[in-house]
C-alpha positions as CSV (number, residue, x, y, z in Angstrom):
1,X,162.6,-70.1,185.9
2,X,166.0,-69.4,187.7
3,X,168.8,-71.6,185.8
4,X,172.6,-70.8,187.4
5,X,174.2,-73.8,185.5
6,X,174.0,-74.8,181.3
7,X,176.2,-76.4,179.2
8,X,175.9,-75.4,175.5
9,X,177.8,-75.9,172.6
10,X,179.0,-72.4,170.6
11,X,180.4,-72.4,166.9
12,X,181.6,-69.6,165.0
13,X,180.5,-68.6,161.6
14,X,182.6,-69.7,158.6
15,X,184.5,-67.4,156.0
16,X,182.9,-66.5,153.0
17,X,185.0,-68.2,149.8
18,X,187.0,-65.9,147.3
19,X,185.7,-65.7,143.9
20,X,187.4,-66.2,140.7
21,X,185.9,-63.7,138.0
22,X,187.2,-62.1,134.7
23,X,186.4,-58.4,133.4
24,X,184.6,-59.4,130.5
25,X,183.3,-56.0,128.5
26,X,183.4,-54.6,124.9
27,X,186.3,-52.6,123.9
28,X,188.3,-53.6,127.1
29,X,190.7,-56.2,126.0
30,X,192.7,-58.6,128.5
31,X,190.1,-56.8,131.3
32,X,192.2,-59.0,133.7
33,X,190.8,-60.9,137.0
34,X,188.5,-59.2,139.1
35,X,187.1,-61.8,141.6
36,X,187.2,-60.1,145.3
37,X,187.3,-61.6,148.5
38,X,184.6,-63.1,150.5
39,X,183.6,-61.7,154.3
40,X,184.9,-62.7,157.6
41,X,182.6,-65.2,159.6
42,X,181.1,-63.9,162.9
43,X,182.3,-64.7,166.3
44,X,180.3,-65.1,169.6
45,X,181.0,-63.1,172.4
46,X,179.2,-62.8,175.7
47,X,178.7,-59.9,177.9
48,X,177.8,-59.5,181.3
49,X,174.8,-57.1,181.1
50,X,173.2,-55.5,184.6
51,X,169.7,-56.6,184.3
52,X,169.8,-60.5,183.2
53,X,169.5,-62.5,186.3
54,X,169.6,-65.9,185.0
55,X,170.7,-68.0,182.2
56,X,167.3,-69.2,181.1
57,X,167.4,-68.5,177.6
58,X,170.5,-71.0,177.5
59,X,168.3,-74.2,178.9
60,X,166.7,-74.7,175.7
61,X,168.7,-73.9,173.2
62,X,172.2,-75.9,173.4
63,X,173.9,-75.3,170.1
64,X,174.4,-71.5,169.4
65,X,175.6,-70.4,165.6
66,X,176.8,-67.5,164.5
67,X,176.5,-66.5,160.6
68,X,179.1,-67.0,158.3
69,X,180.5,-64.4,155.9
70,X,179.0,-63.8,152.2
71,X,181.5,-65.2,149.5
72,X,183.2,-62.7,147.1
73,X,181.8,-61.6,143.3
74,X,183.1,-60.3,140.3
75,X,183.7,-57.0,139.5
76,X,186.1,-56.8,142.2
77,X,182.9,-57.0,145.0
78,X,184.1,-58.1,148.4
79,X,181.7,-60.1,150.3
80,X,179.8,-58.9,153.3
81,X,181.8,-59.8,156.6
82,X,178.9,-61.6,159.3
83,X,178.2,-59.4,162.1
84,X,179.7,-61.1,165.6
85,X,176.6,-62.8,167.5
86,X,176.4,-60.9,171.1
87,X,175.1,-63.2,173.9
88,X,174.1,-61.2,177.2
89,X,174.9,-63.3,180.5
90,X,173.9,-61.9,184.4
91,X,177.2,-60.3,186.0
92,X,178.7,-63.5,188.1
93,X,178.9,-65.9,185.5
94,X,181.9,-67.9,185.3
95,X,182.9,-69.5,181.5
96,X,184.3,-72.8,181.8
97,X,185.7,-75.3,179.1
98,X,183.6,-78.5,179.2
99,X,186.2,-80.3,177.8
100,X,189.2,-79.9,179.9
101,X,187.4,-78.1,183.0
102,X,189.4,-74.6,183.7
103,X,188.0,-71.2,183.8
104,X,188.1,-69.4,180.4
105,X,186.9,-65.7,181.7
106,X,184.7,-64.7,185.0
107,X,182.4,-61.7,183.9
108,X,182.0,-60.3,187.5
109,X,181.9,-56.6,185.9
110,X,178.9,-54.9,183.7
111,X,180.0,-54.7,180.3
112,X,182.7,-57.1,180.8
113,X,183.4,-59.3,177.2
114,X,185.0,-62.4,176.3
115,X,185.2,-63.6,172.7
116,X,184.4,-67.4,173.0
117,X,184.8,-68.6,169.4
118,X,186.7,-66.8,166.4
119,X,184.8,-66.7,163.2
120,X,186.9,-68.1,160.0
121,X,188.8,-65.9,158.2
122,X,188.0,-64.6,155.0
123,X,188.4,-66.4,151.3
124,X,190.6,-64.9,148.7
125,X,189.3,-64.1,144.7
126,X,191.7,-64.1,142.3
127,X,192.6,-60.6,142.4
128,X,194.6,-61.3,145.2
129,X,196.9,-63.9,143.2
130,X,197.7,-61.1,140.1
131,X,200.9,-60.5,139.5
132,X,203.2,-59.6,136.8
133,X,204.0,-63.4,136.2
134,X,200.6,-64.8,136.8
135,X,198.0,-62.0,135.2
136,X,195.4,-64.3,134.9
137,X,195.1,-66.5,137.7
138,X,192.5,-69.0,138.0
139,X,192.8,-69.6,141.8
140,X,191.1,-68.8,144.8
141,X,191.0,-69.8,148.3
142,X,187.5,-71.2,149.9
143,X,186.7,-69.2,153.6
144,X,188.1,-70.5,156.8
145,X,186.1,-72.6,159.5
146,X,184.9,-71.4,162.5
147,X,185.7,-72.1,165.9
148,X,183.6,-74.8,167.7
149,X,183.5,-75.2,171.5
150,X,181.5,-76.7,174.1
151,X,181.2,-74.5,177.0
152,X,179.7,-74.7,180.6
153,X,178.2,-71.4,182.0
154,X,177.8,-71.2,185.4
155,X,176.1,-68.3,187.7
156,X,177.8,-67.1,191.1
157,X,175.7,-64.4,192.5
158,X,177.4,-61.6,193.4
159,X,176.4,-60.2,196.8
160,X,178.3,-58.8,199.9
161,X,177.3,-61.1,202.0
162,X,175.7,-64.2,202.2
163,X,173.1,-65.6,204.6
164,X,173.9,-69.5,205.8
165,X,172.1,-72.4,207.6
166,X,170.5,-75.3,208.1
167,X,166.9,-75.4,206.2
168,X,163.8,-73.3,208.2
169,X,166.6,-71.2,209.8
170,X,164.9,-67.9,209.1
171,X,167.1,-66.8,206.4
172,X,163.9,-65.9,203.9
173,X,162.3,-64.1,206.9
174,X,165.7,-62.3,207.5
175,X,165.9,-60.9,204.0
176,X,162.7,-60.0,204.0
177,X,162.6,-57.5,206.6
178,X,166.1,-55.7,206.1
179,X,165.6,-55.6,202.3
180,X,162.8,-55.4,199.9
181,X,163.2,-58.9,198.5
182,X,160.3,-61.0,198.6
183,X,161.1,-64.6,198.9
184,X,158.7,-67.1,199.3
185,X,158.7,-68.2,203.6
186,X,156.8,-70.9,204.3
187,X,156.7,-73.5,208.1
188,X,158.4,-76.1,206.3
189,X,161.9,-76.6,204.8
190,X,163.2,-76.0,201.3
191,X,161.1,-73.2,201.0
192,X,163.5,-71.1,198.9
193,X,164.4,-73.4,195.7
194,X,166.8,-70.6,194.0
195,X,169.1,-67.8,195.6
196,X,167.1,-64.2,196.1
197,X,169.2,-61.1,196.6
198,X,168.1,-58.3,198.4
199,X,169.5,-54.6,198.8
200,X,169.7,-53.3,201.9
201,X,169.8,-49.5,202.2
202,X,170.7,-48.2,206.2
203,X,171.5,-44.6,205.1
204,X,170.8,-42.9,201.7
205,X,174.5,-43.2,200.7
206,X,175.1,-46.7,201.8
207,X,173.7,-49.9,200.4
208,X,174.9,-53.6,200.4
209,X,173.6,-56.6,198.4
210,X,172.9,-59.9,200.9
211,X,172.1,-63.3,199.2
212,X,169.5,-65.9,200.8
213,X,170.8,-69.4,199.7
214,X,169.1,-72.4,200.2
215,X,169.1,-74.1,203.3
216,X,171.9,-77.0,203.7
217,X,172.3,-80.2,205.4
218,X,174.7,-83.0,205.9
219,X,176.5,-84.2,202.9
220,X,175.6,-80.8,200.9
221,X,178.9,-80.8,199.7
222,X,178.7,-84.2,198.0
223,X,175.4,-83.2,196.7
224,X,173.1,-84.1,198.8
225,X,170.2,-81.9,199.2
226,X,169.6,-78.4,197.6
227,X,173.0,-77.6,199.1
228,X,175.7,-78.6,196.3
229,X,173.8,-76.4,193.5
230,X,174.0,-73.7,195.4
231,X,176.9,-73.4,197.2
232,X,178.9,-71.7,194.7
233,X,176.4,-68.4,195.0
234,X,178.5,-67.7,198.5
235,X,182.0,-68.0,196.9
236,X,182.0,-64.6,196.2
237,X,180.4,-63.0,199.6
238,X,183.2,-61.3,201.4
239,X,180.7,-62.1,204.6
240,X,178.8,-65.0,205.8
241,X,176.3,-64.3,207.9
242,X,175.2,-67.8,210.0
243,X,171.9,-68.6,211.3
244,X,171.0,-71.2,213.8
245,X,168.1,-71.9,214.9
246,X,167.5,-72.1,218.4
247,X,164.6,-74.9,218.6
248,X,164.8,-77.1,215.5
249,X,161.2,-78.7,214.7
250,X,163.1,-82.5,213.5
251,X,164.8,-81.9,217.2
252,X,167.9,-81.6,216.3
253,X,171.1,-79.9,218.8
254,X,171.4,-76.2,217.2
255,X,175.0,-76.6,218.5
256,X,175.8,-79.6,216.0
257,X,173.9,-78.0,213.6
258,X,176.4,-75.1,213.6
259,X,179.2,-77.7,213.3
260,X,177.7,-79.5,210.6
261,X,177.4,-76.4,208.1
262,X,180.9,-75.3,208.9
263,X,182.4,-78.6,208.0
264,X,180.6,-78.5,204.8
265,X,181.5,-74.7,203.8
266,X,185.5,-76.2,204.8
267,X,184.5,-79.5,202.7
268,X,183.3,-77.7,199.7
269,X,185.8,-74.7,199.8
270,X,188.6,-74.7,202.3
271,X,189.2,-70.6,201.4
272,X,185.1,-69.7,201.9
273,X,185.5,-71.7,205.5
274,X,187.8,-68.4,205.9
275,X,185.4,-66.0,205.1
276,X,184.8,-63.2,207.7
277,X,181.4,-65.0,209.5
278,X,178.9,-63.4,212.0
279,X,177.2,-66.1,213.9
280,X,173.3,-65.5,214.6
281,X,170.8,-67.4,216.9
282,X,167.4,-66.3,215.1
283,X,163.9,-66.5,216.7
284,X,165.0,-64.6,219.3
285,X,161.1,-64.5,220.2
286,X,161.3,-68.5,221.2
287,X,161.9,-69.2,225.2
288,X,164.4,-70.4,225.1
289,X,166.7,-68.7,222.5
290,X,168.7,-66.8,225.1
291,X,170.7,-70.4,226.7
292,X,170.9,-71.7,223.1
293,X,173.1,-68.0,222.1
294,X,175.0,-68.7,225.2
295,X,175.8,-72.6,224.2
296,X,176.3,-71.8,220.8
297,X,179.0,-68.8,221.8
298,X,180.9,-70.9,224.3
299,X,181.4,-73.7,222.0
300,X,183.0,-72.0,219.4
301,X,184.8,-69.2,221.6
302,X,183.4,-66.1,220.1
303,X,180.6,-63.8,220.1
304,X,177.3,-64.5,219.0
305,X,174.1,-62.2,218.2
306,X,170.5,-62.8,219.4
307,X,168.2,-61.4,216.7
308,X,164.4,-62.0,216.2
309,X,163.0,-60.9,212.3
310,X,159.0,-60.7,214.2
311,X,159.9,-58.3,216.7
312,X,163.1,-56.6,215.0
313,X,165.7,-57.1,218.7
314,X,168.7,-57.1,217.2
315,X,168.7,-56.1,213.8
316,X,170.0,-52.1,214.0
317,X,173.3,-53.9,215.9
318,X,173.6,-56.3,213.3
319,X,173.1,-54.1,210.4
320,X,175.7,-52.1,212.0
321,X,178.1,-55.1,212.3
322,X,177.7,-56.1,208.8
323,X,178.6,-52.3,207.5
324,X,181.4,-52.2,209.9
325,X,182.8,-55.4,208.6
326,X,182.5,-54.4,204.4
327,X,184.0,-51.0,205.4
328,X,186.9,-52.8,206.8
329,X,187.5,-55.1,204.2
330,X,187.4,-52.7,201.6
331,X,190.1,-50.3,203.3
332,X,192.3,-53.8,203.5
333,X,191.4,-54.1,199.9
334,X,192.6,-50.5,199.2
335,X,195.6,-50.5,201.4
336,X,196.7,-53.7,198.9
337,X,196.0,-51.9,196.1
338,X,197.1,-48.0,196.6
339,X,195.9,-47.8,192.5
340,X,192.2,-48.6,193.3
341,X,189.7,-45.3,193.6
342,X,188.2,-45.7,197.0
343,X,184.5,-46.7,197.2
344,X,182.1,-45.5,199.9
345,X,181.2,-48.1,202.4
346,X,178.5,-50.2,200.6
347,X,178.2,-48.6,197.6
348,X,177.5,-50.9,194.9
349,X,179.5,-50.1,191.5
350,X,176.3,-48.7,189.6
351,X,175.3,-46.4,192.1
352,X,179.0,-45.1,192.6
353,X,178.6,-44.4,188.5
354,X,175.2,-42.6,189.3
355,X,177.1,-40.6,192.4
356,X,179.4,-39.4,190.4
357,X,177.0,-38.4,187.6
358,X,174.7,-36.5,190.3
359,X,177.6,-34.3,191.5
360,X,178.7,-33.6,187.7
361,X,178.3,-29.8,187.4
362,X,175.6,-28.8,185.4
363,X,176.9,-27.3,182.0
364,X,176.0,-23.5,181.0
365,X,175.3,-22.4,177.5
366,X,177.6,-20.4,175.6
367,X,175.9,-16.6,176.4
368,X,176.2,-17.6,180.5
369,X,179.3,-18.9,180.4
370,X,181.5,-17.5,177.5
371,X,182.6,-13.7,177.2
372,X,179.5,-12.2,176.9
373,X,178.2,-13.5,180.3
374,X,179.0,-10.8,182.1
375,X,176.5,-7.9,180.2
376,X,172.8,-7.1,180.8
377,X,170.5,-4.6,179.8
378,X,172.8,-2.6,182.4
379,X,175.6,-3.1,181.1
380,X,176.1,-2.9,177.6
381,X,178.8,-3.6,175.3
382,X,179.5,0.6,175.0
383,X,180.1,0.3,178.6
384,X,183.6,-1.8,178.0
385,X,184.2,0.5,175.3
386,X,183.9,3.5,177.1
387,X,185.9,2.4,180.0
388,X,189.7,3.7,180.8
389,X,192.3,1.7,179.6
């Protein structure tokens, strides 16, 4: 089950109480107060983890709690402190306050972490309250309270780019044959119920991440249709790829239908209606598809690709395109940011870590690399020995 939107409630574990306690043995008179602390309560944190790909485990269980500290004993024992409670989220989630609506942290990195709710801080014993004036104190203070927050988790798939159009457009198909994603295709619309993400490799070294969302239709960004849910899985594309469909099956004009999406994307988000966009007239196997390319490209002034996913015309050109338009982004993104370590064109951030790991030099041991490594069974310490100063 793919879930990319819960709203659960989180509360923090509560301190453990202080403890008042006396030394109490034979022979030691006035043993004095020995009642120790208790234990921090946990917090909850959540992680962004590489390998968690939905929040599933969040859509039946609403009210998350973490433990709360162990209260203080005598003989001057301190109580255990509650270990924090560690709740692993897919890279792309965004944490929201329910209450008052802003963003509290975006995990958009792996191993990224956000402490939601504070556990409650520890009790005293009366150890704590000895002094010279007061050497038998009979107070202690009871653990803190945890925090408690309700909190909205929300899933934006992170991808390079991002394919667009109306519903039956051939975006499942498309994926399909550039990547090794298997999304379900089927002759009628709404076939694809969830985002699917797909890797496409077009050299060993390169590799970008493209995002199939569902297909929209008029009013997606009021919620109408599959649209609204899933809109928010292109916000972080840095390209939109935009299919149209050449000979609707309901009839429609491919031309309006091109119109119709972009007024939503500018509807829903006026900054993703400025996203770098490649415009695509699939089924380039229909009679036909030629004249609707050309249409499409003079009414909105710019050029426009012809590909067909059956008999694979124009996909190496628009491959190419696609690469050509992350590598430039990412030198704009660099020339911004001089501090940034430049990232080969496509790479995504775990296989720049496994790059870098595969050109780590191999470590010798000690007898091949220290000051021995130079003698054999020809050349023997004496040999050193021997030689002329």
């Amino acid at each position: 089950m793919f879930v990319d939107r819960v709203e659960i409630e989180l509360r923090a574990g509560r301190g453990g109480n202080g403890c008042v306690s006396f030394r109490r043995e034979r022979y030691v008179p006035r043993g004095g107060p020995n009642g120790g602390d208790g234990g921090d309560g946990a917090s909850i944190i959540l992680e962004a983890r590489q390998g968690v790909n939905s929040l599933a485990q969040f859509a039946n269980r609403k009210f998350w709690r973490a433990p709360s500290g162990a209260p203080g004993q005598g003989a001057g024992c301190h109580g255990r402190a509650a270990r924090d409670l560690t709740l692993y989220v897919p890279i792309g989630t965004a944490l929201i306050d329910a209450e008052h609506g802003f963003v509290i942290k975006d995990l958009v990195t792996e191993g990224e972490r956000v402490v939601v709710v504070r556990g409650g801080k520890k009790g005293r014993g009366n150890v704590y309250f000895k002094s010279a004036q007061n050497q038998a104190p009979r107070e202690s203070t009871r653990g803190g309270e945890g925090e408690n927050r309700l909190v909205i988790l929300e899933l934006k798939s992170i991808a390079d780019v991002g394919l667009l159009g109306m519903p039956n457009a051939g975006k499942s198909t498309l994926l399909s044959v550039i990547s090794s994603a298997r999304p379900e295709i089927a002759d009628y619309p709404f076939t694809t119920k969830h985002p699917n993400i797909g890797i496409v490799r077009p050299t060993v070294d390169t590799s970008f991440a493209v995002a199939d969302i569902p297909g929209l239709i008029e009013g997606a960004s009021e919620g109408v249709g599959l649209g609204h849910e899933f809109l928010r899985h292109v916000e972080r594309a840095g390209l939109l790829i935009h299919l149209v469909e050449p000979m609707p099956s309901e009839g429609s004009d491919p031309v309006a239908n091109y119109h119709t999406i972009r007024s939503e994307l500018a509807s829903y988000s006026p900054e993703l209606a400025k996203r770098d966009e490649i415009v695509v007239v699939s089924k380039g196997e229909l009679t036909g598809a030629g004249e609707i390319r050309d249409a499409v490209a003079q009414s909105i002034g710019k050029d426009v690709r012809l590909i067909s996913a059956v008999t694979g015309e124009g996909l190496p050109g628009l491959i190419r395109d696609i690469v050509q338009h992350l590598a430039d982004a990412r030198k704009r993104e660099s020339e911004a940011d001089p501090s940034q370590e430049p990232v080969a064109v496509g790479l995504r951030a775990g296989e720049v870590a496994a790059s870098k790991q595969a050109v780590k030099p191999r470590r010798l041991p000690p007898h091949l690399s220290g000051p021995t490594a130079g003698l054999s069974d020809q050349n023997q310490p004496r040999d050193y020995n021997e030689a002329p100063s």
